[in-house]
C-alpha positions in Angstrom: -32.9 -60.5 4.5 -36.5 -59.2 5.1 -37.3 -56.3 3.2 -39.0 -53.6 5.1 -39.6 -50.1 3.5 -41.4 -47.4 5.3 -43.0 -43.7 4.6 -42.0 -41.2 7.4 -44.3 -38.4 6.8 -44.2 -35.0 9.9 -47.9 -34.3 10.9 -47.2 -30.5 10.4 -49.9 -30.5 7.8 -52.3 -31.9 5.7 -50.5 -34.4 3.3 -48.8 -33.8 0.2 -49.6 -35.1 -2.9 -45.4 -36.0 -2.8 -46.2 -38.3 0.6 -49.1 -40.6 -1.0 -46.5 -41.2 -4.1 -43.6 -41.9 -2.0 -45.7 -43.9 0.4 -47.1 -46.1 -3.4 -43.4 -46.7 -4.3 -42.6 -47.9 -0.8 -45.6 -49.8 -1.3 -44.8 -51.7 -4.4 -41.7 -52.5 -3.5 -42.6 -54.2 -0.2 -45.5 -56.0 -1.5 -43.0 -57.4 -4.7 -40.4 -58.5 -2.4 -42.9 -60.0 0.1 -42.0 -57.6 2.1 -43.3 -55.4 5.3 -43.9 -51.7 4.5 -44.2 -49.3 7.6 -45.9 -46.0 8.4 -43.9 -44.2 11.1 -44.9 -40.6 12.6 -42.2 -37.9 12.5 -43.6 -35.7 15.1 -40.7 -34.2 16.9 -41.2 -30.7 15.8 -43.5 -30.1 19.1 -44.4 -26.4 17.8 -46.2 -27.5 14.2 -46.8 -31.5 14.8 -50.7 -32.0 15.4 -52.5 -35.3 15.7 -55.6 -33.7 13.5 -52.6 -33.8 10.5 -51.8 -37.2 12.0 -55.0 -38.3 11.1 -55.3 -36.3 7.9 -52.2 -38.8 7.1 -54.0 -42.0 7.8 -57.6 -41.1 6.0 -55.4 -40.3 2.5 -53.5 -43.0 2.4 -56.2 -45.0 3.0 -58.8 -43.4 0.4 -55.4 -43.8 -2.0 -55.9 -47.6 -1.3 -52.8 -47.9 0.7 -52.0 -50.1 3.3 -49.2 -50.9 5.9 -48.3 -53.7 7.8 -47.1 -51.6 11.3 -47.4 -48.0 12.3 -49.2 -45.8 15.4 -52.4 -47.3 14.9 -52.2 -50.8 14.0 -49.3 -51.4 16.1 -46.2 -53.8 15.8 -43.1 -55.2 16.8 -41.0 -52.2 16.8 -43.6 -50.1 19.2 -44.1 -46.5 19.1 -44.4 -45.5 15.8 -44.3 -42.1 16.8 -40.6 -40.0 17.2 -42.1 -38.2 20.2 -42.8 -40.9 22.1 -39.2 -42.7 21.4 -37.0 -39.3 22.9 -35.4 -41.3 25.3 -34.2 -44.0 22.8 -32.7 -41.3 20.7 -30.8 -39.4 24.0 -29.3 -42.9 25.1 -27.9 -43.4 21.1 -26.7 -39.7 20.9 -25.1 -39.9 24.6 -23.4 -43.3 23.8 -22.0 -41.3 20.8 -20.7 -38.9 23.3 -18.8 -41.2 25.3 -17.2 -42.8 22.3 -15.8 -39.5 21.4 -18.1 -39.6 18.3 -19.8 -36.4 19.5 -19.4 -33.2 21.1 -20.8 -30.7 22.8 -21.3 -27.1 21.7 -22.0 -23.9 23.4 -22.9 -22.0 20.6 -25.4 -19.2 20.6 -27.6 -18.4 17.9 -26.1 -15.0 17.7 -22.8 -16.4 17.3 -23.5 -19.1 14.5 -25.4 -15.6 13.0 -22.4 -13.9 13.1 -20.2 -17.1 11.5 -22.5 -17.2 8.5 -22.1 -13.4 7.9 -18.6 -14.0 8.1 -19.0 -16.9 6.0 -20.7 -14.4 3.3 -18.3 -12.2 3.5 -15.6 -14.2 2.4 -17.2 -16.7 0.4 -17.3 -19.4 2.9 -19.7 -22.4 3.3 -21.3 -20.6 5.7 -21.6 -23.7 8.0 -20.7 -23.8 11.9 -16.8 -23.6 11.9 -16.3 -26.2 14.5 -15.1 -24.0 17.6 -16.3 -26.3 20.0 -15.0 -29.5 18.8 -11.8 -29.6 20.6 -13.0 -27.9 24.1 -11.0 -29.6 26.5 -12.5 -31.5 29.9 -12.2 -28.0 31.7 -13.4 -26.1 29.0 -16.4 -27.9 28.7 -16.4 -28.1 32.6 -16.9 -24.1 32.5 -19.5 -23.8 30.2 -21.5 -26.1 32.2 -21.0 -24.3 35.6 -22.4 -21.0 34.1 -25.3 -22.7 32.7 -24.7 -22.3 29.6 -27.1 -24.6 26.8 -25.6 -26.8 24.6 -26.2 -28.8 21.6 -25.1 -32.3 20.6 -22.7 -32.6 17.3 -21.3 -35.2 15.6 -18.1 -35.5 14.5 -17.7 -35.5 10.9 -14.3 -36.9 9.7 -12.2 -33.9 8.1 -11.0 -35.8 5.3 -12.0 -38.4 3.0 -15.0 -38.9 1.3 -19.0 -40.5 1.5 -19.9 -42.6 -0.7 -22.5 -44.7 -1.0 -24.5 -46.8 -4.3 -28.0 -45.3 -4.7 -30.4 -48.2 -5.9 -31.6 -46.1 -8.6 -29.0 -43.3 -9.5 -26.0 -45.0 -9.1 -22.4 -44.5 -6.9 -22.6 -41.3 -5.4 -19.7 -39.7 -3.4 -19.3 -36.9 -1.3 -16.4 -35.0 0.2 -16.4 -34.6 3.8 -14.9 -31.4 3.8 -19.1 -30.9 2.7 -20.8 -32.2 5.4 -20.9 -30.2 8.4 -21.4 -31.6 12.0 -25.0 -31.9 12.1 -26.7 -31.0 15.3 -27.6 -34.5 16.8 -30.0 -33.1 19.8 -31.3 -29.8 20.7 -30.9 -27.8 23.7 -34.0 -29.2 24.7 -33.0 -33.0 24.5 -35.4 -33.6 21.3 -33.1 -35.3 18.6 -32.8 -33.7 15.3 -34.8 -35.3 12.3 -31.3 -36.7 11.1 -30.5 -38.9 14.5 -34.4 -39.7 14.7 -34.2 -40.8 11.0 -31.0 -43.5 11.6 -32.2 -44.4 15.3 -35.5 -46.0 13.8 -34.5 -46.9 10.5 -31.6 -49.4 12.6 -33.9 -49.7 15.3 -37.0 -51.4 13.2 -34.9 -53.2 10.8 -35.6 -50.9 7.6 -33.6 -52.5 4.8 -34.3 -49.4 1.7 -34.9 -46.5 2.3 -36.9 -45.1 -0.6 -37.5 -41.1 -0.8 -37.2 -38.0 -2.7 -34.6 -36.9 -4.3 -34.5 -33.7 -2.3 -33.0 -35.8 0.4 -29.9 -37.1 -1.4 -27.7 -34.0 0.2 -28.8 -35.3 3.7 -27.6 -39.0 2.8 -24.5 -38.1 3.6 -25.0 -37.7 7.1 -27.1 -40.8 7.2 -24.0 -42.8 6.2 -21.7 -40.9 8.5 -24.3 -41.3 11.6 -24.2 -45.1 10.5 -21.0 -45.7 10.9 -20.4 -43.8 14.0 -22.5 -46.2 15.9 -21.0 -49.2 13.8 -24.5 -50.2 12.1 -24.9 -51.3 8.7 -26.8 -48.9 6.4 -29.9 -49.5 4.3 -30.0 -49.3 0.4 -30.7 -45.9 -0.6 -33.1 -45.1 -3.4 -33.7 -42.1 -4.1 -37.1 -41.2 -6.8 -37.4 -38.1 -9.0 -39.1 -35.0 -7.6 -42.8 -34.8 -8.9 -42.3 -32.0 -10.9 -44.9 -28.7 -12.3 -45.7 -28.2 -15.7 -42.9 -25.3 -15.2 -40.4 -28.0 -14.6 -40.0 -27.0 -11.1 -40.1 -28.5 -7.5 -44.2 -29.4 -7.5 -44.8 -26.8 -4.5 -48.1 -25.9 -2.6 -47.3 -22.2 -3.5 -47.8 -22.9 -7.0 -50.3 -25.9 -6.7 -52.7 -27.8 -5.6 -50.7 -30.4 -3.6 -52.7 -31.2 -0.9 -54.0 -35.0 -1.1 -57.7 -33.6 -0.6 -57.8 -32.0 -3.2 -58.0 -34.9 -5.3 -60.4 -36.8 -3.5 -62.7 -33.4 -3.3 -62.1 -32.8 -6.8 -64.0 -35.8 -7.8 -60.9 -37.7 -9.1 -60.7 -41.8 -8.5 -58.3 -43.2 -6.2 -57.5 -46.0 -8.5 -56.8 -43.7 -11.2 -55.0 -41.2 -9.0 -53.0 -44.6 -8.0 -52.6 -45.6 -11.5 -51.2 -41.9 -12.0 -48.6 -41.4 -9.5 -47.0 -44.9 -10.3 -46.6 -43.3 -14.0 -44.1 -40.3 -12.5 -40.6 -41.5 -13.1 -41.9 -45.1 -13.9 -42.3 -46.8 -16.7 -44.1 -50.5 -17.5 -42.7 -53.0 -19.4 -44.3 -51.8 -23.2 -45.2 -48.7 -22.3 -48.3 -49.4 -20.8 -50.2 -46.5 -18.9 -53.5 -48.4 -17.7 -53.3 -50.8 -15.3 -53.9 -52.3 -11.1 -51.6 -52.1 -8.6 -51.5 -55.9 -8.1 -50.0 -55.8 -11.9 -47.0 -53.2 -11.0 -46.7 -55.1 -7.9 -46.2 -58.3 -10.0 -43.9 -56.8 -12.4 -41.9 -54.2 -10.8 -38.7 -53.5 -11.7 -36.2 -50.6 -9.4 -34.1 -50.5 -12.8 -37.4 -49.2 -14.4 -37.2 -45.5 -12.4 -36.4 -42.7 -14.1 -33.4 -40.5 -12.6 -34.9 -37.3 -13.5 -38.2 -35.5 -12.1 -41.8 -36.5 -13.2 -44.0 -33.9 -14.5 -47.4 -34.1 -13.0 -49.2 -33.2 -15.5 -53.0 -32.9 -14.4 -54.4 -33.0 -18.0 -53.0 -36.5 -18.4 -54.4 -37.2 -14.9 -57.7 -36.0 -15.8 -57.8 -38.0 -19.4 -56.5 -41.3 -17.0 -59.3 -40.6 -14.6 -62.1 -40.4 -17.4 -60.4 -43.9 -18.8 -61.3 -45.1 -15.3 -64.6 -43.9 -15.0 -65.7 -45.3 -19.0 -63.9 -49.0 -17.7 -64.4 -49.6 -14.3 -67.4 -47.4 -13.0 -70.8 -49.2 -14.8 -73.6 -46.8 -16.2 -76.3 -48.0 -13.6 -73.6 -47.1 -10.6 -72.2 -43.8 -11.9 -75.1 -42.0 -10.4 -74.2 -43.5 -7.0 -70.6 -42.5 -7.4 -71.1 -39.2 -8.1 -74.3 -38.6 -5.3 -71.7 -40.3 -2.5 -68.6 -37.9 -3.9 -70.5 -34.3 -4.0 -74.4 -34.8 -3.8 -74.5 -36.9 -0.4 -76.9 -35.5 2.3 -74.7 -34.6 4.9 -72.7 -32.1 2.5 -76.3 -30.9 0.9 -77.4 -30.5 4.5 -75.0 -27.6 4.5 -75.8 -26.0 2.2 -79.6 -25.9 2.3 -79.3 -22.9 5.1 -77.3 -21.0 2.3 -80.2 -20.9 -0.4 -83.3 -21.4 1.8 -83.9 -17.6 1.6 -82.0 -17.0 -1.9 -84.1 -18.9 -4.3 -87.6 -18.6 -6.0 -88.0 -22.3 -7.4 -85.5 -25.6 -6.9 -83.9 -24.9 -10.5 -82.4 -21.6 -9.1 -80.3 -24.2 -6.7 -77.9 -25.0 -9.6 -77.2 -21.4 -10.6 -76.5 -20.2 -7.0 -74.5 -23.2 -5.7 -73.0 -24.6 -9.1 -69.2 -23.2 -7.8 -69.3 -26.2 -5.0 -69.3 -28.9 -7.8 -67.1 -27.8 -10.7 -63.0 -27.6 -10.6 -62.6 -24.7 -13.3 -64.6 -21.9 -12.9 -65.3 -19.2 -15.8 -62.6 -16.5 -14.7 -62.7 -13.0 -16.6 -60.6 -10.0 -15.7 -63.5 -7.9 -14.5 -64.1 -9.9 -12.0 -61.1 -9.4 -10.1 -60.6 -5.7 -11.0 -63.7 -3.7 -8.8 -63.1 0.4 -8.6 -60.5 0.0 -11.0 -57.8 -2.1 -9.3 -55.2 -3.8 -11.6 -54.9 -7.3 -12.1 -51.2 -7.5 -10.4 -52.4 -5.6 -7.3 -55.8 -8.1 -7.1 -52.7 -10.4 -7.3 -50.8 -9.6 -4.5 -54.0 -9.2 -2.4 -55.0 -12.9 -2.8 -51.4 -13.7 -2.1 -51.3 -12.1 1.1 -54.9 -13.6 2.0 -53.4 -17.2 1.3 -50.1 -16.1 4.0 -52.9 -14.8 6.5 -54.9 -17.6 6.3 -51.9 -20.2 7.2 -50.5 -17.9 10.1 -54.2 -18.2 11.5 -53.6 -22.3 10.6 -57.6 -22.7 10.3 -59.2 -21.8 7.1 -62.8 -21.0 8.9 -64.9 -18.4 7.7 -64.1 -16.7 11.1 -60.8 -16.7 9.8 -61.6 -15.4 6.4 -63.5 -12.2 7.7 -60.7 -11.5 9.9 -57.9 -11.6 6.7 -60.5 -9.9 4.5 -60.4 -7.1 6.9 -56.9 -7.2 7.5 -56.4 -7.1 3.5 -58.6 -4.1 3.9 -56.5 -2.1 6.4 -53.0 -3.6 4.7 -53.7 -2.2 1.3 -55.9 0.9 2.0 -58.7 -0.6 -0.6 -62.8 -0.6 0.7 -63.7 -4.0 2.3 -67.1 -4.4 1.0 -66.2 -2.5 -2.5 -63.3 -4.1 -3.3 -62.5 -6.9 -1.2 -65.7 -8.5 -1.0 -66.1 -8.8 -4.7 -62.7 -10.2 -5.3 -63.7 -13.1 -3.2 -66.6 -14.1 -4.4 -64.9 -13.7 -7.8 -62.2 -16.3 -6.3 -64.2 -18.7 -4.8 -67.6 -18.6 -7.0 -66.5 -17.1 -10.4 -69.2 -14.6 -10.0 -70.3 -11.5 -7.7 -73.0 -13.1 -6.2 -74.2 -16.3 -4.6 -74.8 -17.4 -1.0 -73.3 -15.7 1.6 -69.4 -15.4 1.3 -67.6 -16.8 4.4 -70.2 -19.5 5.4 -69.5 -20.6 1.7 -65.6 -20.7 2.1 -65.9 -23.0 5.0 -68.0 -25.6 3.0 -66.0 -25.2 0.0 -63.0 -26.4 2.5 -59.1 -25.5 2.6 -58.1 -27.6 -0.5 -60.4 -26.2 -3.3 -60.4 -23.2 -1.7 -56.5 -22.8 -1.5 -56.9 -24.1 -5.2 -58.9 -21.4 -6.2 -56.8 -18.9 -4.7 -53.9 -20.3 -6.3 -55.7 -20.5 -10.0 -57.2 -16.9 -9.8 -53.3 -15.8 -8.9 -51.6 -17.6 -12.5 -55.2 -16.1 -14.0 -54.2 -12.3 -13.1 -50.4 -13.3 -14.6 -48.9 -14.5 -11.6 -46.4 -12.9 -9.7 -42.4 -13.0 -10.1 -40.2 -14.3 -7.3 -39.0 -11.2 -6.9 -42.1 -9.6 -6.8 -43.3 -12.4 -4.3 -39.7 -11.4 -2.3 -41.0 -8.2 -1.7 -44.6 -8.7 -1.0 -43.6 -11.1 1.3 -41.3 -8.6 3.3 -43.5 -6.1 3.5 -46.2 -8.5 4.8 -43.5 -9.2 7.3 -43.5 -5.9 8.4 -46.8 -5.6 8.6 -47.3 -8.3 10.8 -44.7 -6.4 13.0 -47.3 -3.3 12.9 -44.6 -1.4 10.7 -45.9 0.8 8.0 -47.1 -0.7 4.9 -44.5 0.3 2.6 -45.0 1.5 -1.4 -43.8 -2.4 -2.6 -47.7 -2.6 -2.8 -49.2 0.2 -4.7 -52.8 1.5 -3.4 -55.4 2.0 -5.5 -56.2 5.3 -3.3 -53.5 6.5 -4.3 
């Protein structure tokens, strides 16, 4: 048996941190096994999936070092690589299912699977579709078609019995079906699911392990069951440990840095970044911590995975990356290194309209631009607290800047004056006395420099969602259940409600 692995990654953003080390394990396991590994485009979410996050995908993976054998823009055997230009592979699978009596269709409204899962609460249910439309009969269904009525694809989960399935790395896992509900196979709008997608070209191109998260072990499950309704063997599982925060929790973008950019803006190597990620919830024979990919391709072992998550600790990535840069980057070339990372002329180009005006000799440059080139910036509590605003409500404004920012989807400076001015309205504070300085406070460590938004779009969406993130945990964070409520009242907002007193003013 060939072994083919492969990294699946939606183009519904830039790329996680999570998708280059899945994409490394999937990687070295291929390449040990003399193997192919695969890039493959899930792209069937047609509201969010853009080819600009496409691209994003291929340009990290690439600056990570990381290469595959077949995918959308090298081509291969198993043509497209891309979900949304497959559809009519996945209706012909999901119909066949149909006809076998594997699948069903429902009639189900939105309001009524609502109404199910307050039910559901009520009672202390699952909560999951109660399976009203399984049974229709031939006239039933017959009825619902006549009146027009949309309908979703199910599958037929047994009612009994259990899944179980041995995970390469954690071992037998079952699963009672009385727990898996019966998925939705293909939409209303005859676009498959991600879980009929998922089997459909994981058979289709011959994908013997599937290597992920562990966030996806609950959806296994279904896998398995999808599997063996159309009679196709299933690949190994194995499933890796979550990269974890220094909190122990679920490494998440509203927490940190997890954009792949970041890095590579940040000034880190890709071979130590590389070297890094292989580290999470992997261990080399002896304990060693510096070494090539070629060497954990040589040696790997699956046995050698941790079952529990991996703490990315970025003060152990930073001492890894300054290993790197004593070892492998010469004296006479570290110069080079760092004028191609920060001090090129295209980027400098950029920013000479910024001080042309603003400075009185060339040393002045450094003072007024420094905040482009360093990652930690000298953060006091004055900064963020102009007219006397408190740290938590300076807080909650940079919060609300980061949510108004992503419903915009471009972090431009266009973008940034219109959320600045919307902060300004939202929380009844002055937009040049108060907003304004919190800004530059966020993005430059200081209340002055070149002019604010042209600045943000240099800086760019990664450090600059970075910064937003660090100035938060620098004013004490906020709760969940403060974030809860901020969040709803945002909501409301957006709906032109009232801003209501979960956000105190510092009018009043």
């Amino acid at each position: 048996m060939e072994v083919r692995t492969r990294i699946a990654p939606s183009p519904t953003g830039h790329p996680h941190i999570g998708t280059l080390y899945m994409a490394l394990f999937n990687l070295i396991f291929a390449r040990h096994h003399g193997g192919k590994f695969i890039l493959r485009i899930e792209d069937t979410d047609q509201t969010r999936s853009r080819r600009e996050y496409e691209t994003s995908i291929f340009e990290s993976l690439k600056w990570l070092g990381i290469e595959w054998d077949e995918g959308p823009d090298v081509g291969g055997p198993y043509e497209s690589y891309r979900q949304s230009e497959r559809t009519e592979l996945y209706q012909k699978a999901c119909f066949d299912l149909l006809r076998a009596g594997k699948a069903y269709k429902c009639f189900t409204t939105p309001e009524e699977l609502i109404e199910m899962r307050l039910v559901s609460q009520k009672t202390g249910g699952k909560g999951g579709y109660d399976r009203r439309h399984r049974n229709l009969s031939p006239e039933e269904i017959a009825e619902f078609e006549k009146s027009g009525k949309p309908f979703v694809i199910r599958l037929k989960v047994p009612l009994a019995g259990e899944v179980v399935f041995q995970d390469a790395i954690k071992g037998r896992i079952s699963t009672p079906c009385s727990d898996v509900d019966d998925q939705v196979l293909l939409k209303s709008d005859l676009f498959p699911t991600y879980h009929l997608a998922n089997v459909v070209d994981d058979h289709e191109m011959r994908i013997s392990h599937v290597i992920r998260g562990d966030e996806w072990i609950s959806s296994t499950p279904k896998h398995i069951l999808l599997y063996e309704a159309f009679g196709w063997t299933p690949p190994i599982f194995a499933h890796m440990p979550l990269l974890l925060g220094i909190d122990g929790k679920k490494l998440s973008k509203r927490k940190n840095p997890t954009s792949a950019y970041f890095y590579r803006d940040s000034g880190y190597l890709p071979e130590a970044l590389r070297n890094f990620l292989t580290l999470m919830g992997y261990s080399m024979a002896g304990d060693k911590e510096i070494y090539n990919l070629d060497e954990v391709i040589q040696s790997f072992d699956i046995k050698r995975v941790g079952v529990s998550g991996a703490v990315f600790d970025v003060k152990k990535l930073d001492w890894m990356n300054q290993q790197y840069l004593i070892n492998s980057v010469k004296v006479e070339d570290l110069w080079g290194r760092i004028r191609d990372w920060g001090f090129n002329d295209a980027f400098m180009a950029k920013l000479m309209p910024l001080v042309h005006t603003r400075i009185k000799t060339f040393g002045d440059f450094i003072d007024l631009c420094d905040f482009f080139f360093i990652n930690h910036l000298k953060y006091t509590e004055a900064l963020f607290t102009p007219k006397g605003l408190k740290p938590e409500e300076s807080a909650q404004i940079l919060q609300a800047l980061i949510w108004n920012l992503d419903e915009l989807e471009q972090w431009n400076k266009t973008n940034l004056e219109i959320a600045a001015k919307r902060l300004s309205e939202v929380f009844g504070v002055h937009f040049k006395h108060v907003i304004i300085p919190i800004l530059f406070a966020t993005f430059m460590g200081k209340h002055q420099g070149p002019p604010l938004f042209d600045s943000f779009e240099i800086l760019g969406e990664h450090k600059a969602r970075a910064r937003l993130l660090k100035s938060i945990e620098f004013l004490g964070g906020l709760s969940n259940k403060k974030i809860e409520k901020l969040q709803e009242t945002w909501r409301a907002q957006s709906c032109n409600s009232l801003i209501s007193s979960n956000i105190t003013s510092p009018a009043s």
